[in-house]
MARDOTOR-274107 format. One record per residue (C-alpha): x negated, y negated, z negated; residue number from 1. Coordinates in pm, whole numbers, plus 50000, padded with zeros to 5 digits. Last residue first. Layout:
<rec px="X" py="Y" pz="Z" resi="NUM"/>
...
This chain:
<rec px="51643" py="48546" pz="53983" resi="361"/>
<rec px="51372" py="48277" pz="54002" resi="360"/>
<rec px="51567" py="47989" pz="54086" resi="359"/>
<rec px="51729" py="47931" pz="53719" resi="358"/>
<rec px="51411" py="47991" pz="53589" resi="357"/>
<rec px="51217" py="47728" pz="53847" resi="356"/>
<rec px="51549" py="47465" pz="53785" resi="355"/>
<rec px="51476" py="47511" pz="53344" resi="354"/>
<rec px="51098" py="47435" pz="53412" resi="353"/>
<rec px="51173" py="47154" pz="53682" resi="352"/>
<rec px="51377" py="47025" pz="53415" resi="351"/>
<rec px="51087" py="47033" pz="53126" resi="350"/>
<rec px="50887" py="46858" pz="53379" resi="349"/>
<rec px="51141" py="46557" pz="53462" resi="348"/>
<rec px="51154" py="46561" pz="53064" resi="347"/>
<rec px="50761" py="46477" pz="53071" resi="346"/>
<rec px="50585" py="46567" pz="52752" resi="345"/>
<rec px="50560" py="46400" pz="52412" resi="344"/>
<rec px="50819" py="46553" pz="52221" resi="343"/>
<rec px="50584" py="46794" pz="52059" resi="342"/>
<rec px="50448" py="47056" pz="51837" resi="341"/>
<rec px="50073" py="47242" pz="51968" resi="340"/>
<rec px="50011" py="47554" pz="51962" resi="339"/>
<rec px="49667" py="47653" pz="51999" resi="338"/>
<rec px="49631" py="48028" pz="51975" resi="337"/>
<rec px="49626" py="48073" pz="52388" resi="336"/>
<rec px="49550" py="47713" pz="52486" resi="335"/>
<rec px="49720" py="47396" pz="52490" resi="334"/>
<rec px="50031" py="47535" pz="52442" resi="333"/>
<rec px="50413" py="47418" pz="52339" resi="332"/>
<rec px="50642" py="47403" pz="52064" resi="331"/>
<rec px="50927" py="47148" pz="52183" resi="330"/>
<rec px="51064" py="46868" pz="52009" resi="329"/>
<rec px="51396" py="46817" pz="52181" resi="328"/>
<rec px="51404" py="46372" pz="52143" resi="327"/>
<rec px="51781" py="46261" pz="52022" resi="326"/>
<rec px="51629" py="46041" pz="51754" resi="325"/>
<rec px="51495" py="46369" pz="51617" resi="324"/>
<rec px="51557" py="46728" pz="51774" resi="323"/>
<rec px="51414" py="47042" pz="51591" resi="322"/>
<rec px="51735" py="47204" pz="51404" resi="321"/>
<rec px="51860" py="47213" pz="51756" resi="320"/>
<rec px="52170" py="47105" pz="51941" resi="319"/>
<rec px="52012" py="46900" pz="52206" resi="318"/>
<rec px="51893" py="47223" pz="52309" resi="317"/>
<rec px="52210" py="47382" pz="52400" resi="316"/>
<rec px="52306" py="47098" pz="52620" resi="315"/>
<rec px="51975" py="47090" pz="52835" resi="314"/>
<rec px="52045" py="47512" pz="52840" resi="313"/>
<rec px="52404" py="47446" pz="52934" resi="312"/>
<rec px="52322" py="47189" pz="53229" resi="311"/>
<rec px="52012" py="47409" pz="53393" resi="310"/>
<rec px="52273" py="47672" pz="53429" resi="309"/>
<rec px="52285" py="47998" pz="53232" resi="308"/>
<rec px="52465" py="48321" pz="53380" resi="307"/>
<rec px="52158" py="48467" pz="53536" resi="306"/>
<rec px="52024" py="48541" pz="53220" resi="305"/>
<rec px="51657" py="48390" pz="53176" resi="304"/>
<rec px="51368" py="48609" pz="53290" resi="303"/>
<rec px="51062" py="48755" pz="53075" resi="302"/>
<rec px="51201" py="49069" pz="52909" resi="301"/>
<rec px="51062" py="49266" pz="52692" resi="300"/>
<rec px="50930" py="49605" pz="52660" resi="299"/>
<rec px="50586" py="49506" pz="52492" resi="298"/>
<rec px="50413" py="49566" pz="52823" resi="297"/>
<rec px="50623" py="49308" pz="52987" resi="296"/>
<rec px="50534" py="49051" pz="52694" resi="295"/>
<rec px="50179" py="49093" pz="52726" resi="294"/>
<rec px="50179" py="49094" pz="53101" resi="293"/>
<rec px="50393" py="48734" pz="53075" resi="292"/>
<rec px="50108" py="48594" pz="52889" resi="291"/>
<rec px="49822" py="48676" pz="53069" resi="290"/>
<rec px="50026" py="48528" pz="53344" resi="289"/>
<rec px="50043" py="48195" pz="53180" resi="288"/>
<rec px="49702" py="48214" pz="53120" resi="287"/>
<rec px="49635" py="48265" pz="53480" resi="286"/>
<rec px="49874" py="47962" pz="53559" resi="285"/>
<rec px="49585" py="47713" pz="53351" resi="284"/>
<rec px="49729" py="47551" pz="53037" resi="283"/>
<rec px="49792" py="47198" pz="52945" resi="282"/>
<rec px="49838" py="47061" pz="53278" resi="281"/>
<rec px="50193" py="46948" pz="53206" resi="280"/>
<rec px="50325" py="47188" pz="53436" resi="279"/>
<rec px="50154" py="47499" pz="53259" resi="278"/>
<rec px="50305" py="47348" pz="52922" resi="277"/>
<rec px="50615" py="47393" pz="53083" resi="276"/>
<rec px="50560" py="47729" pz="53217" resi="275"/>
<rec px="50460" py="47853" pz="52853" resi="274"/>
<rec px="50737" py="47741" pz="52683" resi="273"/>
<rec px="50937" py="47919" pz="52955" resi="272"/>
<rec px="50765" py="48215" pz="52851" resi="271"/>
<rec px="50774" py="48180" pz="52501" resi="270"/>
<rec px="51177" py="48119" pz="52566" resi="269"/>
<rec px="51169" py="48453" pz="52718" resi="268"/>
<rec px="51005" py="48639" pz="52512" resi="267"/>
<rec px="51268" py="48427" pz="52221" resi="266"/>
<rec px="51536" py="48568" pz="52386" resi="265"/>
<rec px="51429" py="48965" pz="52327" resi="264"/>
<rec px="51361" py="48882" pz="52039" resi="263"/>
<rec px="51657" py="48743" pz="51868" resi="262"/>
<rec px="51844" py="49062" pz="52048" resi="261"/>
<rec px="52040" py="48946" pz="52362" resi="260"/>
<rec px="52455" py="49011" pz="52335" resi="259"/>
<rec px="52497" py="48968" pz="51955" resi="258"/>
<rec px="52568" py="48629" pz="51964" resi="257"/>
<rec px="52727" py="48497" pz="52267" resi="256"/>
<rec px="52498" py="48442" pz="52603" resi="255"/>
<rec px="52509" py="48066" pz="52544" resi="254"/>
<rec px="52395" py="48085" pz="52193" resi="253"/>
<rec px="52150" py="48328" pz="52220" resi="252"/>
<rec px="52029" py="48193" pz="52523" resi="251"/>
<rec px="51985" py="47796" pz="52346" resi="250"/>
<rec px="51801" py="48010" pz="52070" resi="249"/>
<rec px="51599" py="48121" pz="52277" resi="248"/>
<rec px="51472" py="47767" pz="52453" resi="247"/>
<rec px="51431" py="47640" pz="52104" resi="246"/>
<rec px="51288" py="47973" pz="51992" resi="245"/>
<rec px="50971" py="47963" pz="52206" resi="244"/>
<rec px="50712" py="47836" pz="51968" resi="243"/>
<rec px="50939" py="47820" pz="51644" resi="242"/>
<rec px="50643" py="47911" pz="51396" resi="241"/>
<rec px="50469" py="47596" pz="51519" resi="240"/>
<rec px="50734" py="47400" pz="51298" resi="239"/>
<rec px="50577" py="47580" pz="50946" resi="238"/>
<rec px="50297" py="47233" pz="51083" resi="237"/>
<rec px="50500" py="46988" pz="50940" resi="236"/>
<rec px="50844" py="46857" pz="50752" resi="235"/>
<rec px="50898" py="47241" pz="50741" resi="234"/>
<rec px="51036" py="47317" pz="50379" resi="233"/>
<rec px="50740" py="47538" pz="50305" resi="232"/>
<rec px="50472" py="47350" pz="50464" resi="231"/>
<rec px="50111" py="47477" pz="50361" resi="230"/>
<rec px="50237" py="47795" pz="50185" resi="229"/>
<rec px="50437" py="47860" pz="50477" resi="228"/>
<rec px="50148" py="47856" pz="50778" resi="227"/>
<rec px="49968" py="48100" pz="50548" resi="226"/>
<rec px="50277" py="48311" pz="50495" resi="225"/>
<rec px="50347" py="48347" pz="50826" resi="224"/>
<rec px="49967" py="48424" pz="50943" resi="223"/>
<rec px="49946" py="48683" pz="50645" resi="222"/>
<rec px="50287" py="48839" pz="50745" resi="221"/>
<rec px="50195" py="48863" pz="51114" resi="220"/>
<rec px="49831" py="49055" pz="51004" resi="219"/>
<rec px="50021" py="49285" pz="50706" resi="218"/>
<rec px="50300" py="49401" pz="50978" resi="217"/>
<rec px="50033" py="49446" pz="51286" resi="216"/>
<rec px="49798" py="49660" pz="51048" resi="215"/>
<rec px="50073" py="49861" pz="50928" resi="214"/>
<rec px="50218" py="49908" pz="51289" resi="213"/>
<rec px="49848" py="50033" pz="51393" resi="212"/>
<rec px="49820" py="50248" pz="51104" resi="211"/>
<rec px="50167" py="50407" pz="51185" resi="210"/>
<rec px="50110" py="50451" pz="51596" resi="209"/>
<rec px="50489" py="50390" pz="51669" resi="208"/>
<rec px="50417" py="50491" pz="52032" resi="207"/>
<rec px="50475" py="50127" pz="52140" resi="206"/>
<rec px="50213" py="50002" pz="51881" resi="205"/>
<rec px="50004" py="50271" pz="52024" resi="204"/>
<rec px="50032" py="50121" pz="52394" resi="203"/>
<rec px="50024" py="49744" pz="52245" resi="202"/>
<rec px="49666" py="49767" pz="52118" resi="201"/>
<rec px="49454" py="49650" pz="52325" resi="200"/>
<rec px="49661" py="49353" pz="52453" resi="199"/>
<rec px="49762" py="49325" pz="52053" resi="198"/>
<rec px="49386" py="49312" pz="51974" resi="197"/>
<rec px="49344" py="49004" pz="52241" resi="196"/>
<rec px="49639" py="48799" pz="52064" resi="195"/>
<rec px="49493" py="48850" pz="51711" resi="194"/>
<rec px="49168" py="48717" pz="51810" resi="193"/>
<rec px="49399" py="48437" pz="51966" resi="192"/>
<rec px="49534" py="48353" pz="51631" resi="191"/>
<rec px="49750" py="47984" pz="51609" resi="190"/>
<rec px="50023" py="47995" pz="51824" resi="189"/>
<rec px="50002" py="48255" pz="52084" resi="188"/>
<rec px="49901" py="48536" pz="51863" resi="187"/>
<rec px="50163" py="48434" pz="51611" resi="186"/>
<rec px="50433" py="48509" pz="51941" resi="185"/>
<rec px="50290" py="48790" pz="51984" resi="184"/>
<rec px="50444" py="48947" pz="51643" resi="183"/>
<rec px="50747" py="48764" pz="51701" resi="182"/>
<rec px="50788" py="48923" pz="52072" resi="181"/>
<rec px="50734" py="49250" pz="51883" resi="180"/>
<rec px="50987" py="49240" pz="51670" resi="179"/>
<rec px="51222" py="49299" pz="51954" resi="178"/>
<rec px="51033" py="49561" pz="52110" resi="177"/>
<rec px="51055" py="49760" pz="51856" resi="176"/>
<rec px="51492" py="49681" pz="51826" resi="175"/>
<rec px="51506" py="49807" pz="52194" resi="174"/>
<rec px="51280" py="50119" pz="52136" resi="173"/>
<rec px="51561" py="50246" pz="51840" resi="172"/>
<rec px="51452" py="50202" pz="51427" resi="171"/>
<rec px="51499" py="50501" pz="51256" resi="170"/>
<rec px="51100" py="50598" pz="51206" resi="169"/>
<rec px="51083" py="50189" pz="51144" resi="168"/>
<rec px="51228" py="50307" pz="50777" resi="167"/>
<rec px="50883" py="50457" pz="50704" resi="166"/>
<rec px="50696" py="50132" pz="50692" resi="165"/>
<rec px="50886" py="50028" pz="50365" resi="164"/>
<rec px="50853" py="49635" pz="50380" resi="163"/>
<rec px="50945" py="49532" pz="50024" resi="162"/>
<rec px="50951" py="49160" pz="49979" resi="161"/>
<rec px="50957" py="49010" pz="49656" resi="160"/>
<rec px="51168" py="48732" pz="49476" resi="159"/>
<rec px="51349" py="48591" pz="49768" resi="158"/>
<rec px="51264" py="48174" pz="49828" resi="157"/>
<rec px="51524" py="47958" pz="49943" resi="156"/>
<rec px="51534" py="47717" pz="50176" resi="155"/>
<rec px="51912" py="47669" pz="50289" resi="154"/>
<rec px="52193" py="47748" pz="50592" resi="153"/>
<rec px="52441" py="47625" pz="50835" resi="152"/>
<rec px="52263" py="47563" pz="51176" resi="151"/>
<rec px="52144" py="47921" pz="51191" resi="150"/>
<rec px="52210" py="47939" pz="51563" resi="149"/>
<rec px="52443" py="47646" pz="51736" resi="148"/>
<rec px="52759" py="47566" pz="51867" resi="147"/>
<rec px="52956" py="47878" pz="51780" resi="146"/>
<rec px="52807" py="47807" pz="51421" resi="145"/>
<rec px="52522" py="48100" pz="51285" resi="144"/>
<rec px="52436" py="48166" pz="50912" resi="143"/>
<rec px="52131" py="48081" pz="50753" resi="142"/>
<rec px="51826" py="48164" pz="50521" resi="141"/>
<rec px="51476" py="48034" pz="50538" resi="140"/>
<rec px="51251" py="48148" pz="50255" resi="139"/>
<rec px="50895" py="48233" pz="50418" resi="138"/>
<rec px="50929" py="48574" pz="50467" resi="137"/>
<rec px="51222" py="48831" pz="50551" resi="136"/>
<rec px="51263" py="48682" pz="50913" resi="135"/>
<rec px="50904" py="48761" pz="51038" resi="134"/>
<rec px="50718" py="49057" pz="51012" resi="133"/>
<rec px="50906" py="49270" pz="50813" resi="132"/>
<rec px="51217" py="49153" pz="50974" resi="131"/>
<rec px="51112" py="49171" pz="51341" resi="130"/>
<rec px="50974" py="49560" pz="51232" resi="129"/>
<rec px="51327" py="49654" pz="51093" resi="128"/>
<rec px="51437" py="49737" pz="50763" resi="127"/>
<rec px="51344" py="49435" pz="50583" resi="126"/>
<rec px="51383" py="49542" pz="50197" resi="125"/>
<rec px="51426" py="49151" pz="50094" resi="124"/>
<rec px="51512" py="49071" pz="49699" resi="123"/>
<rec px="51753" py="48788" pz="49576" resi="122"/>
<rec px="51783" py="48590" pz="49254" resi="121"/>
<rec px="52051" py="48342" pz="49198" resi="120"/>
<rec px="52156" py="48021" pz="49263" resi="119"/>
<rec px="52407" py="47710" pz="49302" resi="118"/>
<rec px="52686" py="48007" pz="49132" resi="117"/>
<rec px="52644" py="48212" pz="49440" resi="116"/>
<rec px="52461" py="47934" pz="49736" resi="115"/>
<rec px="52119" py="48037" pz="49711" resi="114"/>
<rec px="52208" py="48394" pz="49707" resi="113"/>
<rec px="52425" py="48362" pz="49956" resi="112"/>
<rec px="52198" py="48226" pz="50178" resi="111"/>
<rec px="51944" py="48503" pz="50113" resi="110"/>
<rec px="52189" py="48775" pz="50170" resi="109"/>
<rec px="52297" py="48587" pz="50480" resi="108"/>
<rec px="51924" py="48595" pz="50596" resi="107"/>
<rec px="51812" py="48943" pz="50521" resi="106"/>
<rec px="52134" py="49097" pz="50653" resi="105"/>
<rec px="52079" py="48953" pz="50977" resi="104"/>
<rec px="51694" py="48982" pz="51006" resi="103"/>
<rec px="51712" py="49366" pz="50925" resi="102"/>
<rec px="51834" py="49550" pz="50681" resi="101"/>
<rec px="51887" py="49615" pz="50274" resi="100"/>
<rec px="51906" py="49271" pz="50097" resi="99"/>
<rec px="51907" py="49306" pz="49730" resi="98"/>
<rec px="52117" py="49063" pz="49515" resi="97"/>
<rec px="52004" py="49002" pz="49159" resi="96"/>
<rec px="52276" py="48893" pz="48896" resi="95"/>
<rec px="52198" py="48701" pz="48611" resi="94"/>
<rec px="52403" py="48367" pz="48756" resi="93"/>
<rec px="52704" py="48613" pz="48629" resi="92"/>
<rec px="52877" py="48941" pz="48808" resi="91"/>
<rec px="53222" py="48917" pz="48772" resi="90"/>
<rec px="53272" py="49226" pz="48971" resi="89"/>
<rec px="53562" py="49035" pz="49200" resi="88"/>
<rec px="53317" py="48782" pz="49216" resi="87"/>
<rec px="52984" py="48895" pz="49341" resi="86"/>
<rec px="53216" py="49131" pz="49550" resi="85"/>
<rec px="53433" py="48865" pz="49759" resi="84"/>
<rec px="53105" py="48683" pz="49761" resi="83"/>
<rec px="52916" py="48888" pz="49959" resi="82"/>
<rec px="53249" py="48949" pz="50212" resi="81"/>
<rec px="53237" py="48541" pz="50266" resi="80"/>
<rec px="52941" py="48570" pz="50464" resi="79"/>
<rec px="53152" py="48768" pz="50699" resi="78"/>
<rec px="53361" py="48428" pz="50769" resi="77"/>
<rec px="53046" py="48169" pz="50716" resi="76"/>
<rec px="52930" py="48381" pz="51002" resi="75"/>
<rec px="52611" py="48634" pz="51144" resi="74"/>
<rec px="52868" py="48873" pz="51262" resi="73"/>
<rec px="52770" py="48818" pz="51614" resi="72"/>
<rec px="52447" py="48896" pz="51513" resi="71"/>
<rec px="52521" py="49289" pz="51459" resi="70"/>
<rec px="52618" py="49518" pz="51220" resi="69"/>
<rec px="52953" py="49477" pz="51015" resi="68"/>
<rec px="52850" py="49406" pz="50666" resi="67"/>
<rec px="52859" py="49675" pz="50379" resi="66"/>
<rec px="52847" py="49543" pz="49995" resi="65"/>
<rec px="52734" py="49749" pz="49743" resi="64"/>
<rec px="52771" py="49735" pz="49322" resi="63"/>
<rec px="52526" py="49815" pz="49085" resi="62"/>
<rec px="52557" py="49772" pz="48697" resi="61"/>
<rec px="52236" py="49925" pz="48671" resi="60"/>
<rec px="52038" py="50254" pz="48504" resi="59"/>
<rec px="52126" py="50421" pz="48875" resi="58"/>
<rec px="51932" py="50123" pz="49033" resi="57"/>
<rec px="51655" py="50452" pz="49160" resi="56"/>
<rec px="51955" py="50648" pz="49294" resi="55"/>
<rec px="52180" py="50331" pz="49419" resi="54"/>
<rec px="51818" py="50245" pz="49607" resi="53"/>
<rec px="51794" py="50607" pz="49808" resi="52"/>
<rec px="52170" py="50607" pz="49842" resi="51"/>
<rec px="52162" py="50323" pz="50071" resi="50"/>
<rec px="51900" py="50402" pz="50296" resi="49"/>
<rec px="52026" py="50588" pz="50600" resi="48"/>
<rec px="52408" py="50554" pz="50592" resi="47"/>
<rec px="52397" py="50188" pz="50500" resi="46"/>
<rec px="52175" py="50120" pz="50742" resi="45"/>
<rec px="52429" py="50111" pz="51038" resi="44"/>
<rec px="52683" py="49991" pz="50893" resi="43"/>
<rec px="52523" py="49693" pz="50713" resi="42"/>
<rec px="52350" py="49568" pz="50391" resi="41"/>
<rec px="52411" py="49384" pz="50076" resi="40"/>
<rec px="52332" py="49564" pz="49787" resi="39"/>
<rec px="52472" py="49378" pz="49418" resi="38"/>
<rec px="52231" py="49413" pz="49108" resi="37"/>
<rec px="52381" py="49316" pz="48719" resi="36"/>
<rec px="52156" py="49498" pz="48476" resi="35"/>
<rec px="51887" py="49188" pz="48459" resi="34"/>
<rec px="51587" py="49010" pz="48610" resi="33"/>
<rec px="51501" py="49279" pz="48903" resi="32"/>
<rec px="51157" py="49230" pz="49022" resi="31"/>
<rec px="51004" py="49517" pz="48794" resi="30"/>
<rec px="51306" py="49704" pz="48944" resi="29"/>
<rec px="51202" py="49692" pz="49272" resi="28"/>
<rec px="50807" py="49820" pz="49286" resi="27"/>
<rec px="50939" py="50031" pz="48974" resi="26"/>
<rec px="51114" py="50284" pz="49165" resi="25"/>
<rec px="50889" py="50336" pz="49432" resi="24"/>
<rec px="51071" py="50574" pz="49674" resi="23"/>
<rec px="51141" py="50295" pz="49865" resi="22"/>
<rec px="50801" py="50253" pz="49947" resi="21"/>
<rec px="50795" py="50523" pz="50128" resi="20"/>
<rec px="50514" py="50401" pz="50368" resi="19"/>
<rec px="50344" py="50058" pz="50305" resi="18"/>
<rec px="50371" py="49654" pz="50289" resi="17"/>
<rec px="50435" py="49461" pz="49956" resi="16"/>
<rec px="50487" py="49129" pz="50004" resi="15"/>
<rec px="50432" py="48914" pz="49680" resi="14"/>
<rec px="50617" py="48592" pz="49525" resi="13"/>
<rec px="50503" py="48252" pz="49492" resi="12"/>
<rec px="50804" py="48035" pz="49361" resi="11"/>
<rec px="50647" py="47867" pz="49092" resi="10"/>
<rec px="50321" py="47762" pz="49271" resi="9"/>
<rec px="50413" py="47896" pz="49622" resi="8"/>
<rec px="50160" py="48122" pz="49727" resi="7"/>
<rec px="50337" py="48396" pz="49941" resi="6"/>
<rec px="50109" py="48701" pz="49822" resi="5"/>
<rec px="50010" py="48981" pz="50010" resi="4"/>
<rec px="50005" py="49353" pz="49889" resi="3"/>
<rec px="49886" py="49610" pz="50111" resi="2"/>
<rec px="50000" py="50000" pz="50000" resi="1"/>
């Protein structure tokens, strides 16, 4: 087992990264402030883990609480299903919630959490590889809008992370490859050392090697939690962490939630991050195509859905966590593991982006 640490004064907490970890009793339960626990997970891990953690939190006042899979759940509405059974068990500000599953479940667990009684203690056990390297660290928390992705949400810091390397056994090709794209995507930004291993290395992390998926987990979760140690609430640098997400987001959104995986946009929005910074002379067009080779040999996909127009994606964007005084802010590159945040490129460029995408298919 690797153990990490988020360092956050007060708030620091550890990530603990290994096989069967589950199986751990006290790796939980020394996190777990009281008797009163609540499980929020889905259908589809439900049947796979969820007896392993009501056997070691037999000794608890333990209650579950199953979700509908998938993002297009991600709502105020479903949200509302936590707190139908924080309440109806009368479960006090002592309570711990536990979020079992993947980047979903992990972030409306943690925004309830933060909103139940203006606060409470919550636990990630990411399930899949995007959550274990990505969404369970670093504190944000959200719910989706039909206008916007994880618009309605709060910073707020779990008390541990568990990422059990044994539950990616269950985990289908699709959802690998989707965590992948995140696990790139820290190559890109700040760690090109990290960005030529993965071109080595993709093959075996494709055949579920389980050192080299260990090794990939502990490096994305020790560039995350670098990045969020020096700007937790994102007023800075954290920002680079969204390199391609304002163009994916503006797919998820448009596509309906649910229909692309988080990953599987965000490839794509890297790569039309990458085109624009191409246009703006910031890049050359072979490392653009470095880029796109990566992405194609992680499974993903590197073309926008034929359904989006150049309009919807411009109106998309303008609703993003990232725009001030009505300027999209934009992670781009200057380089592969320089990453750069900005508003100050050409919009008649960031069109001809959007047109070339559109054109493309």
């Amino acid at each position: 087992m690797k153990t990490l640490q988020v360092a956050l004064g007060e708030r620091s907490y550890p990530i603990y990264i290994g096989e069967n970890l589950l199986l751990q009793m006290e790796l939980l339960t020394q996190h777990i402030v009281n008797k009163e626990v609540v499980i929020v997970t889905n259908t589809t891990i439900a049947p796979l883990y969820l007896q392993n953690i009501l056997a070691v939190l037999a000794d608890y006042q333990c209650e579950s609480v199953i979700l509908p899979d998938g993002e297009q759940y991600k709502t105020l509405e479903v949200l509302n299903q936590v707190f139908d059974g924080l309440l109806k068990a009368h479960f006090s500000r002592q309570v711990t919630l536990i979020a079992l599953g993947g980047g979903v479940v992990g972030d409306m667990t943690g925004f309830a959490a933060a909103c139940y009684q203006r606060g409470v203690p919550f636990i990630q056990i990411p399930t899949t590889l995007l959550s274990q390297v990505d969404s369970s660290v670093g504190g944000k928390t959200a719910v989706n809008h039909p206008l916007g992705k994880n618009m309605i949400g709060a910073f707020y810091q779990p008390q541990c992370v568990i990422a059990d390397t044994k539950t990616l056994d269950t985990l289908d090709d699709k959802q690998l490859s989707s965590g992948l794209a995140e696990v790139i995507k820290y190559g890109l930004i700040n760690d090109a050392e990290f960005f030529g291993w993965l071109e080595q290395n993709m093959a075996a992390l494709r055949a579920r090697d389980a050192a080299v998926l260990a090794e990939v987990i502990e490096r994305s979760c020790r560039d995350k939690a670098s990045i969020v140690a020096d700007d937790e609430l994102e007023h800075g640098m954290r920002a680079l962490l969204n390199f391609g997400h304002t163009f994916g987001h503006a797919i998820e959104t448009g596509m309906g939630y649910g229909n692309w995986l988080h990953g599987e946009a965000i490839a794509v929005g890297m790569m039309m991050a990458a085109d624009l910074s191409q246009r703006m002379g910031w890049i050359e067009g072979d490392m653009v195509n470095r880029i796109r080779k990566m992405l194609i040999s992680a499974g993903l996909p590197t073309s926008t859905p034929d359904e989006m127009s150049v309009d919807q994606f411009m109106g998309l964007m303008a609703v993003d966590k990232k725009v001030q005084d009505g300027r999209i802010r934009l992670v781009l590159l200057k380089g592969i593991g320089k990453a750069i945040i900005s508003d100050d490129y050409d919009k008649a460029k960031l069109v001809e982006t959007l047109e070339f995408f559109q054109q493309s298919h």
